[in-house]
C-alpha positions as CSV (number, residue, x, y, z in Angstrom):
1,X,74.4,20.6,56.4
2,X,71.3,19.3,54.3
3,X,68.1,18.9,55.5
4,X,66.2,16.0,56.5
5,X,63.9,16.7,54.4
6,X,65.6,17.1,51.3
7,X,65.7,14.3,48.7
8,X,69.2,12.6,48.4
9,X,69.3,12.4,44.4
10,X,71.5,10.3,42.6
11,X,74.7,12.1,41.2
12,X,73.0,12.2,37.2
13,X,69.7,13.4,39.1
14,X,70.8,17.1,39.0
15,X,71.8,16.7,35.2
16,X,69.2,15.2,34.4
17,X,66.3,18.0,36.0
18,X,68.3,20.7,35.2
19,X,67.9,19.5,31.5
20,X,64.5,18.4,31.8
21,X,64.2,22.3,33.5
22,X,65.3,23.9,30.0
23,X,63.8,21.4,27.8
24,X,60.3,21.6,29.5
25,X,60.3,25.5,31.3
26,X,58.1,27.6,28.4
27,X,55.7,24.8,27.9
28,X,55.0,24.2,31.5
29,X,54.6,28.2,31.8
30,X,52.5,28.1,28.7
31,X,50.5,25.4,30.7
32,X,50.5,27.3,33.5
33,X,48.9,30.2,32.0
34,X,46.3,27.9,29.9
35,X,44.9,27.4,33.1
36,X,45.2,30.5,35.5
37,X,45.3,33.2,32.3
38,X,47.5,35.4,35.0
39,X,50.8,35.9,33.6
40,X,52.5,36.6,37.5
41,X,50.6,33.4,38.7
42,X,51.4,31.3,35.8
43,X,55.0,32.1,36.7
44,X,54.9,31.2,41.0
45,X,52.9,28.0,39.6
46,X,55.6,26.9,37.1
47,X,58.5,27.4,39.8
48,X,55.7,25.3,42.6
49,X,55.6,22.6,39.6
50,X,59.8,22.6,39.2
51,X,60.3,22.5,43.2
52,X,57.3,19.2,43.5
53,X,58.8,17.8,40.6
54,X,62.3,17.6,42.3
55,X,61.3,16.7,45.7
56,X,59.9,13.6,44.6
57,X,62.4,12.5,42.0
58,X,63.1,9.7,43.5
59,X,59.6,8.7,43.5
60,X,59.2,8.8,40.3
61,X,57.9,5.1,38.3
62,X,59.3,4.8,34.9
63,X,55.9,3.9,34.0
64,X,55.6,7.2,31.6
65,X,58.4,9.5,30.3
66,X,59.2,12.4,32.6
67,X,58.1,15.2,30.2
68,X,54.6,13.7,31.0
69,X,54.8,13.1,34.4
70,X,55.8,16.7,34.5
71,X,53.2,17.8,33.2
72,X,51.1,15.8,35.2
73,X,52.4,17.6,38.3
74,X,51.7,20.7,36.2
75,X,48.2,20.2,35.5
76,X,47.5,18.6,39.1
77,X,49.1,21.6,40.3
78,X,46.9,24.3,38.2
79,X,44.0,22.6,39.5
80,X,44.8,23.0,43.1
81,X,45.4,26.1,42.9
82,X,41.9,27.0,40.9
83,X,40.2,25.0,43.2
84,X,41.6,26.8,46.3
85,X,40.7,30.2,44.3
86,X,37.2,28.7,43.7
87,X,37.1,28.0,47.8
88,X,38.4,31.4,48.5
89,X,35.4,33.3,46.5
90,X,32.8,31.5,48.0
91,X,34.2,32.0,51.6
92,X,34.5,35.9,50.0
93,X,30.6,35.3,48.9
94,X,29.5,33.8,52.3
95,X,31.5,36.5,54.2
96,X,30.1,39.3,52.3
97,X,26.7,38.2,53.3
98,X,27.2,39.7,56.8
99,X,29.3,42.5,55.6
100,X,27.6,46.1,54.5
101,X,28.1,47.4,50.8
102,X,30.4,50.4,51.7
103,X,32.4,47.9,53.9
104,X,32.6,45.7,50.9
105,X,34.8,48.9,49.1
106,X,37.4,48.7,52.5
107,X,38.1,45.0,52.7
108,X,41.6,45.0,50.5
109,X,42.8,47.6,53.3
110,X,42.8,45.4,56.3
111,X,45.6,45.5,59.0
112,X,46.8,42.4,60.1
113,X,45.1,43.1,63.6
114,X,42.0,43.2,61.4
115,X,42.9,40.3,59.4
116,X,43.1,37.9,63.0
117,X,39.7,39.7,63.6
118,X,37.8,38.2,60.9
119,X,39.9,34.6,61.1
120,X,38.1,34.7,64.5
121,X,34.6,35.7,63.1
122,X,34.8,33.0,60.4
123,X,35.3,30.4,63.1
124,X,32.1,31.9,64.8
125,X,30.1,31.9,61.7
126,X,31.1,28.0,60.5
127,X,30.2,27.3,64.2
128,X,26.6,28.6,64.1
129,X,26.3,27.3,60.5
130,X,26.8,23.7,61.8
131,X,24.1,24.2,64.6
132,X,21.7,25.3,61.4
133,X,18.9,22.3,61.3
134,X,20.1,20.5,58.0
135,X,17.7,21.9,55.9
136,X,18.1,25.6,56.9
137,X,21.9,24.5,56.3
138,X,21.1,23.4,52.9
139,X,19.7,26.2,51.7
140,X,21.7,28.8,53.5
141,X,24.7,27.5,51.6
142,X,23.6,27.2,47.7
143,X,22.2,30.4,48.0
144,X,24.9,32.1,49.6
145,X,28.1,30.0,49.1
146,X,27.3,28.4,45.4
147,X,25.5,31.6,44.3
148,X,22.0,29.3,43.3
149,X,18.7,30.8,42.0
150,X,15.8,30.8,44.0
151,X,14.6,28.4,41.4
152,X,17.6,26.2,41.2
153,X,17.6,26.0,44.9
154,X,14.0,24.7,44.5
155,X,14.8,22.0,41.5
156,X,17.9,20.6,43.6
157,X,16.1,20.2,47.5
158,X,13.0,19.3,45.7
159,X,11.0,21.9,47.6
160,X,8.2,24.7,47.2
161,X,9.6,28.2,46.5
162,X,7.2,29.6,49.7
163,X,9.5,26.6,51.8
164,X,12.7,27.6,50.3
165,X,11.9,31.6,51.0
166,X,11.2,30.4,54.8
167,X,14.0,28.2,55.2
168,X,16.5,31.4,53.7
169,X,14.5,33.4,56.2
170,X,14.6,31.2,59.5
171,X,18.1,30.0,58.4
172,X,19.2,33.9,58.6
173,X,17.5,34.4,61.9
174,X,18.8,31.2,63.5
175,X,22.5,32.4,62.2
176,X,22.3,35.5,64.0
177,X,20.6,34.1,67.0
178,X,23.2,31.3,67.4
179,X,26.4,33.9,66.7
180,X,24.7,36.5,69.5
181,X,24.5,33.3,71.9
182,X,28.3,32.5,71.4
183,X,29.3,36.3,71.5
184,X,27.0,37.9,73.2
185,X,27.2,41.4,71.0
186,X,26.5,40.7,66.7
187,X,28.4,43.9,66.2
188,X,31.7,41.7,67.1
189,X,31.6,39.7,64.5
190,X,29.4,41.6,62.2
191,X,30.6,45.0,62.5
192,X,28.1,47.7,62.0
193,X,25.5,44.7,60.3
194,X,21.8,46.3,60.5
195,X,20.3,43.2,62.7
């Protein structure tokens, strides 16, 4: 029985993908890897393209040819996923913040127990960072999260480097203030952190 879900093509439908499938597969993959430059991803994004691509068949306008609304879904698709990589290292950036060097080395070796653990401790962090005064906030975030300079920091907010050294500082102090308030114990959420 089909799904709900699934789009009811028209009988030449299937024909017609499965061709546009062999005419179009390499130089999708070869946009694919254009853009992510990792052969095993290039591959998962190419099938990801193939599977949008028919699930909204029937939403396709005949406004452009179907090679190049392909490919459209191709690059769109690429892009997500670099700008959910892009998300994921500066979460990986902000995270290591509170995380010591030699726990750094252990972090690809989590259990799933461990995994939940640190879902739980993001949540607490993003919680105290939006109690952060705005400034404190500011700063806190293109130094850890966007990886700023000191003096890039300083050309962006407009500010002093003394006030943007003491807004890092009291932005630090407020974040593990306001994370001991909600847990009670730092070591909880930032396991053996030197507070």
């Amino acid at each position: 029985m089909p799904d709900d879900k699934d789009p009811i093509l028209p009988p030449d439908a299937h024909a017609e993908l499965s061709a546009l499938h062999q005419r179009t597969a390499q130089r999708v993959y070869r946009l694919c890897l254009l853009h992510v430059r990792q052969p095993e991803v290039a591959e998962e994004l190419c099938q990801e393209v193939y599977v949008k691509v028919f699930l909204k068949w029937d939403q396709f306008r005949a406004e452009a040819a179907r090679d190049t609304w392909l490919y459209r879904v191709a690059v769109n698709t690429c892009l997500d996923y670099l700008r959910q990589q892009k998300r994921r290292a500066r979460l990986q950036r902000l995270w290591s913040f509170f995380r010591p060097q030699d726990e750094q080395d252990q972090i690809d070796r989590l259990s799933p127990a461990q995994v939940l653990e640190q879902a739980d401790s993001r949540d607490i962090l993003y919680a105290a960072l939006d109690k952060l005064p705005e400034m404190q906030r500011n700063v806190f975030m293109l130094s850890k999260v966007e990886g700023l300079s000191l003096d890039e920091i300083v050309a962006v907010l407009g500010l002093t480097k003394p006030a943007v050294e003491a807004l890092q500082h009291r932005a630090k102090t407020n974040l593990r203030k306001q994370i001991s308030k909600m847990i009670g114990d730092l070591s909880q959420v930032l396991p053996d952190y030197n507070v």
